[in-house]
ZADO-1210 file (C-alpha; in nm, 4 decimals, padded with zeros to 6 digits):
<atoms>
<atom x="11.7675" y="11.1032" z="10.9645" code="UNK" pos="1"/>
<atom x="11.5449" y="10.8230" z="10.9595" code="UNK" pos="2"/>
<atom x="11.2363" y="10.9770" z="10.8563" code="UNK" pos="3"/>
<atom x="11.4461" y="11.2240" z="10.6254" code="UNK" pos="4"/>
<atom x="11.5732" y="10.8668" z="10.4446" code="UNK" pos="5"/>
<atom x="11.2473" y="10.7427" z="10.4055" code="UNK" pos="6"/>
<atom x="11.1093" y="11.0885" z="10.2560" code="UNK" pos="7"/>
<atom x="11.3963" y="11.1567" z="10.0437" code="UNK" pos="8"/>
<atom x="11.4338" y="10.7924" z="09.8782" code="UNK" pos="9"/>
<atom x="11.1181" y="10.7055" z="09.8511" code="UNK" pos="10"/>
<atom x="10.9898" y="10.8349" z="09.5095" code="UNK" pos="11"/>
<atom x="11.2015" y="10.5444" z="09.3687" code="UNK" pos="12"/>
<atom x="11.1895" y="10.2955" z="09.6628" code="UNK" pos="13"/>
<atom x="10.8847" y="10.2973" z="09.6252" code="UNK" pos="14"/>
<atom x="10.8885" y="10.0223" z="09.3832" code="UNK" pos="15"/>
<atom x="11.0815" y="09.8041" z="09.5756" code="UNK" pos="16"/>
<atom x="10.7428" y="09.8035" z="09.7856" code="UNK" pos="17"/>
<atom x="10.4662" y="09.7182" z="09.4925" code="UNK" pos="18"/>
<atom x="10.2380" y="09.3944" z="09.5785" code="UNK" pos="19"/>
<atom x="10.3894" y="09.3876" z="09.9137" code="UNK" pos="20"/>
<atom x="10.1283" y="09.2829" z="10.2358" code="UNK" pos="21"/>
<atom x="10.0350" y="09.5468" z="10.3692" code="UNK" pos="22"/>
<atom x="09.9623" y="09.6283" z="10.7888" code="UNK" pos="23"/>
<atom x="09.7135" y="09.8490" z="10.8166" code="UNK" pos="24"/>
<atom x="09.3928" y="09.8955" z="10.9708" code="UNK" pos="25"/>
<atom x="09.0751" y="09.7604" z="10.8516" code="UNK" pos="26"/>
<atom x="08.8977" y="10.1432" z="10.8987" code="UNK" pos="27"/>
<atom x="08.8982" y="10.3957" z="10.6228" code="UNK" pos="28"/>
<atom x="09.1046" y="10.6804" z="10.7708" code="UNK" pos="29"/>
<atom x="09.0056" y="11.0242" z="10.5945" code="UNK" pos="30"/>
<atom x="09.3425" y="11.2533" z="10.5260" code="UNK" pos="31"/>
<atom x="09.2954" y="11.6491" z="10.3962" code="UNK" pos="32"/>
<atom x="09.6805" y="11.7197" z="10.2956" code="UNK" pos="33"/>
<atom x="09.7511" y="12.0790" z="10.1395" code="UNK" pos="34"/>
<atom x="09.6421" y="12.1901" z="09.8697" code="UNK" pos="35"/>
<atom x="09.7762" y="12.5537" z="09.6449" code="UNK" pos="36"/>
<atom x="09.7613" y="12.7173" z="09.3205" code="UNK" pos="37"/>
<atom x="09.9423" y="12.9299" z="09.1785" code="UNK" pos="38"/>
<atom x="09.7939" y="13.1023" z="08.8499" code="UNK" pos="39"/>
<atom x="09.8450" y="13.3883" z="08.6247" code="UNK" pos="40"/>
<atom x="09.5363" y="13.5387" z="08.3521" code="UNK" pos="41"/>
<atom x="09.5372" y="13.2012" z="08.1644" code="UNK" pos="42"/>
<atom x="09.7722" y="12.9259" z="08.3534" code="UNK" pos="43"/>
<atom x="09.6956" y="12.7527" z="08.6847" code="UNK" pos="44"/>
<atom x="09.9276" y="12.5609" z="08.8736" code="UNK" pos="45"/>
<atom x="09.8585" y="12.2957" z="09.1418" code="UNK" pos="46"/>
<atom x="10.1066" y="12.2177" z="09.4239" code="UNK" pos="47"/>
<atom x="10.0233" y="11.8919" z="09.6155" code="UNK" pos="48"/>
<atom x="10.2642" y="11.7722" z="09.8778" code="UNK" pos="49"/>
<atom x="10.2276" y="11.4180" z="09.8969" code="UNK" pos="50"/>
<atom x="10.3108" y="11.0740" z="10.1029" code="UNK" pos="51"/>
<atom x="10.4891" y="10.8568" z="09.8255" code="UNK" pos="52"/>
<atom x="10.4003" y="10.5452" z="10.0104" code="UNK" pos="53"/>
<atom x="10.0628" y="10.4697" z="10.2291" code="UNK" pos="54"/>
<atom x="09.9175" y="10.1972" z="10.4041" code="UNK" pos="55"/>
<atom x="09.5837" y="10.0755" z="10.2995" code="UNK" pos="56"/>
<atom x="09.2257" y="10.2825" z="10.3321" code="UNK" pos="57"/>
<atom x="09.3850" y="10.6115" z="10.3480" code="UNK" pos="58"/>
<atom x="09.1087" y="10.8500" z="10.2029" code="UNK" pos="59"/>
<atom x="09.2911" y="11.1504" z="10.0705" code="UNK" pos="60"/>
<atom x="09.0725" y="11.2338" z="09.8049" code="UNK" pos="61"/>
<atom x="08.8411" y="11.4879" z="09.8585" code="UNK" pos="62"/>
<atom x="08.5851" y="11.7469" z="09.6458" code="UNK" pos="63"/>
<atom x="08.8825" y="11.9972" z="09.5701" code="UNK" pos="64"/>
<atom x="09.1673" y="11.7390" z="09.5176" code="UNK" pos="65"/>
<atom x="08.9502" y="11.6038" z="09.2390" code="UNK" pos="66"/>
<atom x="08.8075" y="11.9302" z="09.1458" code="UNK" pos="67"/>
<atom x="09.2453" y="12.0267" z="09.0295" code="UNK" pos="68"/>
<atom x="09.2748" y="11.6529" z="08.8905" code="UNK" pos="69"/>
<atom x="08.9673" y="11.7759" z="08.6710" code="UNK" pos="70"/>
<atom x="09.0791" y="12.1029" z="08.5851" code="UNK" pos="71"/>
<atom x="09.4573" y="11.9960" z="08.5099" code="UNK" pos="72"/>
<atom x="09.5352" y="11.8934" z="08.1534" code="UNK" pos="73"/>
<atom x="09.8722" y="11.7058" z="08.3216" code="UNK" pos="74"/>
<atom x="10.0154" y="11.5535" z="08.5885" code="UNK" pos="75"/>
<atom x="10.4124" y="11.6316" z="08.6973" code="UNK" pos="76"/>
<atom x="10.5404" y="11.4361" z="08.9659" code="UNK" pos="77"/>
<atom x="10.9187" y="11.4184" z="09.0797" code="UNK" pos="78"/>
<atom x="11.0400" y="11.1202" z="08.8678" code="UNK" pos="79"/>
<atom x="10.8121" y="10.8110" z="08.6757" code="UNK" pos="80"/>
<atom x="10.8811" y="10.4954" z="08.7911" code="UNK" pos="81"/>
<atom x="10.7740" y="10.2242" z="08.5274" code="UNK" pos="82"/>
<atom x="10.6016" y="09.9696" z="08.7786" code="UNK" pos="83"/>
<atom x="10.5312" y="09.7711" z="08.4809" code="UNK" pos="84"/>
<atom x="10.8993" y="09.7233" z="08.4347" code="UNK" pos="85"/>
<atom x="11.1002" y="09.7565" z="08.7203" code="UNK" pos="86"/>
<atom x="11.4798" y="09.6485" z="08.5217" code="UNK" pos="87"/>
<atom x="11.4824" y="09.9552" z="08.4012" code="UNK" pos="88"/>
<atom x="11.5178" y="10.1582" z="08.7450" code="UNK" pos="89"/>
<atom x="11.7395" y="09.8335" z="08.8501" code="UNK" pos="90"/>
<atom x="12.0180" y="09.9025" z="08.5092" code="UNK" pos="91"/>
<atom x="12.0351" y="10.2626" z="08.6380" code="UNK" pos="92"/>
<atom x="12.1244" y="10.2145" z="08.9455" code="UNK" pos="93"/>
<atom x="12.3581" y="09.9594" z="08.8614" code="UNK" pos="94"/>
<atom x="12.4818" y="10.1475" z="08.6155" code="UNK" pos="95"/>
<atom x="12.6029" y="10.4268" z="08.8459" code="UNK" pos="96"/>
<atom x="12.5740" y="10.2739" z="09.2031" code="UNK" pos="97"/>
<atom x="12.8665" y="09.9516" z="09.1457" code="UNK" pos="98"/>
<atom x="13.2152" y="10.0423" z="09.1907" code="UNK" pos="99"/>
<atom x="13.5423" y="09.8684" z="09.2203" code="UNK" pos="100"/>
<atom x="13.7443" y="09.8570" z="09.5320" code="UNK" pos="101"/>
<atom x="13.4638" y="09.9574" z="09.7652" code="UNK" pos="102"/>
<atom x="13.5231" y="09.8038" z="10.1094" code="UNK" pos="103"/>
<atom x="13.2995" y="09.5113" z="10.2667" code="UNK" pos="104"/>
<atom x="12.9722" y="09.6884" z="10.3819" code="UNK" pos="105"/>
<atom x="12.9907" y="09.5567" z="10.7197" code="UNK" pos="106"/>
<atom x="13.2747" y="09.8152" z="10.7307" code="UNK" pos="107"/>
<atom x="13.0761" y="10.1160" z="10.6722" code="UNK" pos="108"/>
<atom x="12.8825" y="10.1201" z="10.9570" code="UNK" pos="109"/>
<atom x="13.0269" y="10.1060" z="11.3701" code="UNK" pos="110"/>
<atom x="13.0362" y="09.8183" z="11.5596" code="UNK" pos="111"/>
<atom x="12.7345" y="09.8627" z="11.7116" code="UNK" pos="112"/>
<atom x="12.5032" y="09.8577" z="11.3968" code="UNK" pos="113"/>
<atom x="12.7046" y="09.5669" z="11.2097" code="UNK" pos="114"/>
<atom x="12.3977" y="09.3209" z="11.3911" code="UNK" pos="115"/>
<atom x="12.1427" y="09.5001" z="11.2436" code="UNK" pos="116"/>
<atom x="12.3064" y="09.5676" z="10.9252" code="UNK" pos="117"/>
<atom x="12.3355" y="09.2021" z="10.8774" code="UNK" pos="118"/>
<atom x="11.9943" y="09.1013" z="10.9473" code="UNK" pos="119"/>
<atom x="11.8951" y="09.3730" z="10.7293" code="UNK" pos="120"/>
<atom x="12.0946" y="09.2105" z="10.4041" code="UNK" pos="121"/>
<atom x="11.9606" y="08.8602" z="10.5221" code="UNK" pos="122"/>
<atom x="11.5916" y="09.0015" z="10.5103" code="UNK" pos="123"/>
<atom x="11.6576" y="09.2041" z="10.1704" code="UNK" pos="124"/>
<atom x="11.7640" y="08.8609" z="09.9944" code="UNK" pos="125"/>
<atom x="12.0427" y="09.0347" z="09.8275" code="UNK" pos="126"/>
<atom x="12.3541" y="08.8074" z="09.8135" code="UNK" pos="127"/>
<atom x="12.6195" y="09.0137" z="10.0429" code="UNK" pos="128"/>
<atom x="12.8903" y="09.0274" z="09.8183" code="UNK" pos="129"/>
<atom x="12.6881" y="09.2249" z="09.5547" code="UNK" pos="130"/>
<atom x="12.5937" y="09.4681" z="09.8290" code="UNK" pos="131"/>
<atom x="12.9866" y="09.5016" z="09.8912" code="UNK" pos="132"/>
<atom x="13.0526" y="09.5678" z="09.5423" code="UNK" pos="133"/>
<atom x="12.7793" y="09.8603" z="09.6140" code="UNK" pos="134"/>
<atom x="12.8848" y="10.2500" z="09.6174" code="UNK" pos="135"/>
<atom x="12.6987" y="10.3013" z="10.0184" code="UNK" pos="136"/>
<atom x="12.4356" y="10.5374" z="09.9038" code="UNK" pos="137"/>
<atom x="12.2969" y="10.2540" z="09.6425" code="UNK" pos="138"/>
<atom x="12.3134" y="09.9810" z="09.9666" code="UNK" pos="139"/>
<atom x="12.1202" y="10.1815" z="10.1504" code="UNK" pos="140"/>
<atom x="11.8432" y="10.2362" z="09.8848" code="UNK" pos="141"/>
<atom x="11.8351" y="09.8543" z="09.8258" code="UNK" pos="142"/>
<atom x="11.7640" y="09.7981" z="10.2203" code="UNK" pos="143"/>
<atom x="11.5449" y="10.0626" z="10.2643" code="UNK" pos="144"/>
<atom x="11.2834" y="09.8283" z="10.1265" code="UNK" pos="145"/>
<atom x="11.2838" y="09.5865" z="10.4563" code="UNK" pos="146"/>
<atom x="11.1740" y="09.8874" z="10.6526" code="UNK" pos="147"/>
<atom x="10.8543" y="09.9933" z="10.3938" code="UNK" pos="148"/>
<atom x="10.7394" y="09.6517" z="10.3425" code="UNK" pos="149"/>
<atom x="10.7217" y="09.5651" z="10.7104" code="UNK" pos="150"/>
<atom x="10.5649" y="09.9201" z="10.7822" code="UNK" pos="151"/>
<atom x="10.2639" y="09.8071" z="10.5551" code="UNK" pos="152"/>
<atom x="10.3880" y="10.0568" z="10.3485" code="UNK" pos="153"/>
<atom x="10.2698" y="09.9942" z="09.9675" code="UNK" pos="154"/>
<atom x="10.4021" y="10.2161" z="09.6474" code="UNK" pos="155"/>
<atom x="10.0468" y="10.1678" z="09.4584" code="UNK" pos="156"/>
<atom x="09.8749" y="10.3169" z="09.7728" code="UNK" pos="157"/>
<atom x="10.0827" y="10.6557" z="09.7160" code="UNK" pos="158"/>
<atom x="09.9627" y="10.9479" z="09.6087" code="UNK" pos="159"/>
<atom x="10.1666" y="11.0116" z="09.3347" code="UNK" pos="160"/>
<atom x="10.0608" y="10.5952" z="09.2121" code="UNK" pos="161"/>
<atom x="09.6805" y="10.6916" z="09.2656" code="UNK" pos="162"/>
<atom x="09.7327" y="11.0336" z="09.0669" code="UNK" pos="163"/>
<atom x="09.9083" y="10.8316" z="08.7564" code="UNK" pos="164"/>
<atom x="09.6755" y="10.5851" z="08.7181" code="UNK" pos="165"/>
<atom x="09.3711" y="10.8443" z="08.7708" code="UNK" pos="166"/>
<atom x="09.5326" y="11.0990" z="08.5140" code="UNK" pos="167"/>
<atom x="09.6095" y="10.8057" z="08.2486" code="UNK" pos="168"/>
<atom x="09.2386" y="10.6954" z="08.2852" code="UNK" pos="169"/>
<atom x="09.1663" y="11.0054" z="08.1896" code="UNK" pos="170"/>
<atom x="09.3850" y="11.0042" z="07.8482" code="UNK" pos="171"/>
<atom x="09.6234" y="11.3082" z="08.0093" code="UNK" pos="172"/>
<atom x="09.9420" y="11.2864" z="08.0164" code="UNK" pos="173"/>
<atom x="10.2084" y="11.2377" z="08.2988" code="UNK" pos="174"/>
<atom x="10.5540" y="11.4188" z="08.3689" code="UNK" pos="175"/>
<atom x="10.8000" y="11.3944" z="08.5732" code="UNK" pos="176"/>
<atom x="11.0708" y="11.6681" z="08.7417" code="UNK" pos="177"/>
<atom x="11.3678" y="11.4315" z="08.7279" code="UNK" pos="178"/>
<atom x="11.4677" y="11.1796" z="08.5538" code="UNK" pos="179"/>
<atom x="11.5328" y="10.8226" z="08.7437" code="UNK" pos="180"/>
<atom x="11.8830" y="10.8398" z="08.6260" code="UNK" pos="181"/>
<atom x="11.8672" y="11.2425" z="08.7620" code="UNK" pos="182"/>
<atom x="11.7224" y="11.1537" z="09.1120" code="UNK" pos="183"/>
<atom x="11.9739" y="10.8904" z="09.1809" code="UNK" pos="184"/>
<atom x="12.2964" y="11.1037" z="09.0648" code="UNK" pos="185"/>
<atom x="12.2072" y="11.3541" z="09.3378" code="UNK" pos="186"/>
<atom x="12.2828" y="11.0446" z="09.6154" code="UNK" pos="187"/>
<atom x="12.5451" y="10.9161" z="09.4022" code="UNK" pos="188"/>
<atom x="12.7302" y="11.2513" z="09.4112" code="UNK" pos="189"/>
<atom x="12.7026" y="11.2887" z="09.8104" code="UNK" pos="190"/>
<atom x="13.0019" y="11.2602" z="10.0123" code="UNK" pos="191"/>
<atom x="13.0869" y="10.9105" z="10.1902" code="UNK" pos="192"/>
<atom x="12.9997" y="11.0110" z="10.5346" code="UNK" pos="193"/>
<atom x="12.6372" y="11.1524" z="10.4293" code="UNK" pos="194"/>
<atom x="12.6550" y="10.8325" z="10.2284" code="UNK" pos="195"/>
<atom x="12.7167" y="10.6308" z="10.5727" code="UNK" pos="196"/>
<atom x="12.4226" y="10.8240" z="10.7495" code="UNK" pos="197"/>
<atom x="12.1780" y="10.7024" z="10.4652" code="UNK" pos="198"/>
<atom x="12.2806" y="10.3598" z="10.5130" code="UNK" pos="199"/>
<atom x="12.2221" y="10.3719" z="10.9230" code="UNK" pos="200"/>
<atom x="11.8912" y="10.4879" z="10.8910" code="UNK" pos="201"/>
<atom x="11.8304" y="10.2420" z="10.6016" code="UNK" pos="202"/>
<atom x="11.9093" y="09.9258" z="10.8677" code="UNK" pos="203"/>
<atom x="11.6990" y="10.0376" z="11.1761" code="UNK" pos="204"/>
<atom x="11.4688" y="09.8064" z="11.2547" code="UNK" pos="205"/>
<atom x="11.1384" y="09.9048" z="11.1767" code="UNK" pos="206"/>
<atom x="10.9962" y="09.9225" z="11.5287" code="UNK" pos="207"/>
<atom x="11.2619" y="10.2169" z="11.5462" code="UNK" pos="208"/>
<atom x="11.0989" y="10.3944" z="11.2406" code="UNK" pos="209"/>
<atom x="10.7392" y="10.3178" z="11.2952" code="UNK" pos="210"/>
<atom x="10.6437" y="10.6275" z="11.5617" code="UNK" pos="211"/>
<atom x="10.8404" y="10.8892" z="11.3669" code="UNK" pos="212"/>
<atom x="10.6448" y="10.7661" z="11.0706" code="UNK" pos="213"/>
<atom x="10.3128" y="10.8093" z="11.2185" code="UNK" pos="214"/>
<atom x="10.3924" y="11.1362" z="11.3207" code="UNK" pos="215"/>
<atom x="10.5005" y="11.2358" z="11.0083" code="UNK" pos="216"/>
<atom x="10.1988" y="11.0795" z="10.8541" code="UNK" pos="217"/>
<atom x="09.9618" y="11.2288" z="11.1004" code="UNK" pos="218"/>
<atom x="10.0999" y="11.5823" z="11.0416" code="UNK" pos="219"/>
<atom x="10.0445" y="11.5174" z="10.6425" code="UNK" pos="220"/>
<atom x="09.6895" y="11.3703" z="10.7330" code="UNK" pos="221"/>
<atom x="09.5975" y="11.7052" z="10.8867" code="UNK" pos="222"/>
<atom x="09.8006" y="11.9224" z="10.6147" code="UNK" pos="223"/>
<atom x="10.0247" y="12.0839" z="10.9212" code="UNK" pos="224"/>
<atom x="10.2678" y="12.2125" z="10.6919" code="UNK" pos="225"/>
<atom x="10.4114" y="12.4091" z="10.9843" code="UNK" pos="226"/>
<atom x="10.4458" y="12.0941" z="11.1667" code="UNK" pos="227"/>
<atom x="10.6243" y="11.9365" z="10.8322" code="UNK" pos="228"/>
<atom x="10.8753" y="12.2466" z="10.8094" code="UNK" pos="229"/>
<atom x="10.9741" y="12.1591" z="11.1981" code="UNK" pos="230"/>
<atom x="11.0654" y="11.7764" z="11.1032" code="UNK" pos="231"/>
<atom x="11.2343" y="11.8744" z="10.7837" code="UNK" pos="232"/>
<atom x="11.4581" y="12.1219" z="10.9370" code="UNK" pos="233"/>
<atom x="11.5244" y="11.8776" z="11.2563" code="UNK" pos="234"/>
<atom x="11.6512" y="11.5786" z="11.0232" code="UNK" pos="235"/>
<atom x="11.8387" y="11.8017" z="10.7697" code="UNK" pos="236"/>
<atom x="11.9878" y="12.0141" z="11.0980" code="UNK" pos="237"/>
<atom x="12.3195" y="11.7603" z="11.1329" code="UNK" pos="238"/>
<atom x="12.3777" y="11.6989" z="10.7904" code="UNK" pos="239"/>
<atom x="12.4383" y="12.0933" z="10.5624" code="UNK" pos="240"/>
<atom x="12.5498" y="11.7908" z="10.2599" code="UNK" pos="241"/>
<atom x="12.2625" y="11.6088" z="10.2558" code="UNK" pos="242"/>
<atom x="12.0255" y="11.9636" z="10.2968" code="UNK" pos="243"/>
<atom x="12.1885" y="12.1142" z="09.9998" code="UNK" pos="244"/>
<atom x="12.1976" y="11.8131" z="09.7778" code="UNK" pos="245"/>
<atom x="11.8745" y="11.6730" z="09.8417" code="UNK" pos="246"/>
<atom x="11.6369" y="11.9428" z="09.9143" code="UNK" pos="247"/>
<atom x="11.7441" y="12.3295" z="09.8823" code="UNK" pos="248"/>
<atom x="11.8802" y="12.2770" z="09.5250" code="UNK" pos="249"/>
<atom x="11.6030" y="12.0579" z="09.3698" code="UNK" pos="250"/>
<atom x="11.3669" y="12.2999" z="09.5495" code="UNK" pos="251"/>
<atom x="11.5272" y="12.5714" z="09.3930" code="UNK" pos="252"/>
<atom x="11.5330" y="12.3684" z="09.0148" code="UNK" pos="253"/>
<atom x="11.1385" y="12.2713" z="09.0732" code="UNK" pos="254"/>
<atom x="11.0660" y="12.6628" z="09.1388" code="UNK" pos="255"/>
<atom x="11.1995" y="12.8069" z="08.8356" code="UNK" pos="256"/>
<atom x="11.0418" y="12.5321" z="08.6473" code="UNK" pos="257"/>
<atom x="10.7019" y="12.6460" z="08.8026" code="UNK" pos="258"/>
<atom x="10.7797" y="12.9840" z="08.6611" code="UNK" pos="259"/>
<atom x="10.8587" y="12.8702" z="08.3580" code="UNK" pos="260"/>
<atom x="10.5737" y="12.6966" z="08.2979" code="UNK" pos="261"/>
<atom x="10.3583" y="12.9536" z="08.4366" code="UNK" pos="262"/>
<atom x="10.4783" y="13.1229" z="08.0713" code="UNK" pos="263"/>
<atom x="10.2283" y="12.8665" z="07.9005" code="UNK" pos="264"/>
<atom x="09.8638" y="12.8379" z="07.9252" code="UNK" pos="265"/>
<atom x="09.6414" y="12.5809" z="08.0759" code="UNK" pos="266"/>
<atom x="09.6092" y="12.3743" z="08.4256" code="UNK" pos="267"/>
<atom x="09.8884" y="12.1133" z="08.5868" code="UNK" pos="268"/>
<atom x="09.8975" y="11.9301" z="08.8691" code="UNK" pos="269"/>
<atom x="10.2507" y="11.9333" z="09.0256" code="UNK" pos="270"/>
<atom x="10.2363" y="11.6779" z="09.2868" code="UNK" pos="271"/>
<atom x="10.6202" y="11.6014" z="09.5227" code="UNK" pos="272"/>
<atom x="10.6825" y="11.4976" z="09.8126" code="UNK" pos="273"/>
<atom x="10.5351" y="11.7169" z="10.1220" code="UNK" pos="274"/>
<atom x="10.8622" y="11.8613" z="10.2802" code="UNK" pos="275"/>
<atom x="10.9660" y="12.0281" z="09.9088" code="UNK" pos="276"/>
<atom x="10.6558" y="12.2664" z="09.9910" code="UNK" pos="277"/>
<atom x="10.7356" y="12.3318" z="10.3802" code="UNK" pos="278"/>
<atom x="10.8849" y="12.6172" z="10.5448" code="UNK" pos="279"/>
<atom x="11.1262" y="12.8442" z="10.4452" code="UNK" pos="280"/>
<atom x="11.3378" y="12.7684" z="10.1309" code="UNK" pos="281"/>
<atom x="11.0356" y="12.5407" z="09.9990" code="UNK" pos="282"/>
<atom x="10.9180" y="12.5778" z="09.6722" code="UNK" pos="283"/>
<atom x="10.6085" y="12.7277" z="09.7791" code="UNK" pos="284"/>
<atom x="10.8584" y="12.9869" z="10.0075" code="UNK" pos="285"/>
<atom x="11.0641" y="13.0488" z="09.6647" code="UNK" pos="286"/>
<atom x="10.7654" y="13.1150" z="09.4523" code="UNK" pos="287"/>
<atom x="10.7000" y="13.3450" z="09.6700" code="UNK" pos="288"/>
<atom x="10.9528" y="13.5813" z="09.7189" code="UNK" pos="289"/>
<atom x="10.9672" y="13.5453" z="09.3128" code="UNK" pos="290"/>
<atom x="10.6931" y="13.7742" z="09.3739" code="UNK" pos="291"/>
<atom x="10.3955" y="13.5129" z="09.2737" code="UNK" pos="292"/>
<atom x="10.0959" y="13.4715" z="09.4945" code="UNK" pos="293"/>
<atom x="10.0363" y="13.1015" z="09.5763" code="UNK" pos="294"/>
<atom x="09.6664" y="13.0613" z="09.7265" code="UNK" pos="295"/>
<atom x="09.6170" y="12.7221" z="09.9548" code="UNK" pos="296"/>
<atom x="09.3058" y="12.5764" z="09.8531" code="UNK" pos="297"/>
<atom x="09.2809" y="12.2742" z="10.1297" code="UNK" pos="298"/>
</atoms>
């Protein structure tokens, strides 16, 4: 659940990590994450699976990543967040993550978390009584930040950060999948108790999150999708809500839009986050049985 949290939020918690210090090590460490196409006579598609949030000197950029960034006329990623204006992600979730009558947050987690719930809020610097007035879902994404900035975890080290700014150098321009105000109604809609598991992974202390990280980071490093389809299914296994919310029915929107687009020529770059394009019931896995053939290039 952990790593799932950290996956599944961070497209848009990943600005709560921009200019933070980061903790990583001083060596370049080189990265070949998967690379496919998927193409017809005159359109070409490029699925990326990507790391929203690195540490420093990860080199994932290699001759054929650059090679589709040069061929692609855009970039689509999951959801734009305007780094240059961060008040605009903050009125959205406001606007749909306060609620009246919510009980004290302390309450939403058992006894035995409520100490490191606490010295989660204390670290965030968010005054407790807003996070009370807080549906749990939007708590949770406001703490998840404690655990990414002391991870050395930094949102303009992702990939999908390093693709914007490369693509807007170039003059092409950027999409996105889902809107901000999109990506957040699918936690807002979740029921409390999946709600309640967000917010317990979104308090562990980092030291508890830091191994499964790596792991998940050295599988991406190595482009193991098998070994990405294993974690995926392991965190989603206790919680059929947060599976179908989260993961098989965007994968199943982000598909059809592949197809879709497939109907109009030129080259993209669709870059999400590395689990969508995973195992069975990932996009990659619907695009298939669609009857396309989706080549891996790296």
């Amino acid at each position: 659940m952990k790593k799932l949290l950290q996956r599944l939020l961070a497209p848009i918690a990943a600005l709560l990590t921009l200019g933070s210090a980061s903790a990583s090590s001083s060596a370049p460490y080189t990265a070949r994450p998967a690379l496919w196409a998927v193409s017809d006579a005159d359109t070409t598609v490029y699925l990326f699976g990507t790391i929203h949030l690195l540490p420093e000197n990860y080199q994932w950029r290699s001759a054929r990543i650059d090679q589709a960034v040069s061929n692609s006329n855009q970039l689509v990623v999951e959801t734009i967040i305007d780094d240059k204006d961060p008040m605009k992600l903050f009125q959205v979730l406001m606007s749909i993550g306060m609620s009246p009558g919510q009980p004290p947050l302390a309450s939403r987690v058992p006894a035995a978390k409520q100490a490191d719930l606490a010295d989660a809020v204390k670290k965030s610097g968010v005054p407790p009584q807003v996070l009370d007035r807080m549906e749990t879902w939007a708590a949770a994404f406001i703490l998840l930040g404690n655990q990414f900035r002391e991870m050395g975890l930094k949102g303009e080290e992702g990939v999908e950060m390093v693709l914007r700014n490369a693509f807007a150098g170039q003059g092409k321009p950027i999409g996105e999948l889902e809107t901000n105000l999109q990506q957040l109604t699918f936690f807002d809609k979740l029921p409390e108790d999946a709600q309640r598991q967000l917010l317990e992974g979104a308090i562990d202390p980092s030291s508890a999150t830091r191994e499964e990280f790596r792991a998940m980071l050295k599988a991406w490093v190595r482009g193991d999708v098998n070994a990405i389809a294993r974690s995926f299914n392991q965190d989603l296994s206790g919680s059929p809500a947060l599976e179908q919310a989260l993961l098989k029915r965007r994968n199943a929107n982000w598909s059809k839009w592949i197809e879709g687009r497939l109907q109009q020529p030129g080259s993209i770059m669709v870059a999400v986050g590395a689990g969508h394009l995973a195992g069975r019931g990932s996009v990659i896995d619907l695009l298939k049985k669609d009857g396309y053939k989706v080549r891996r290039l790296q």
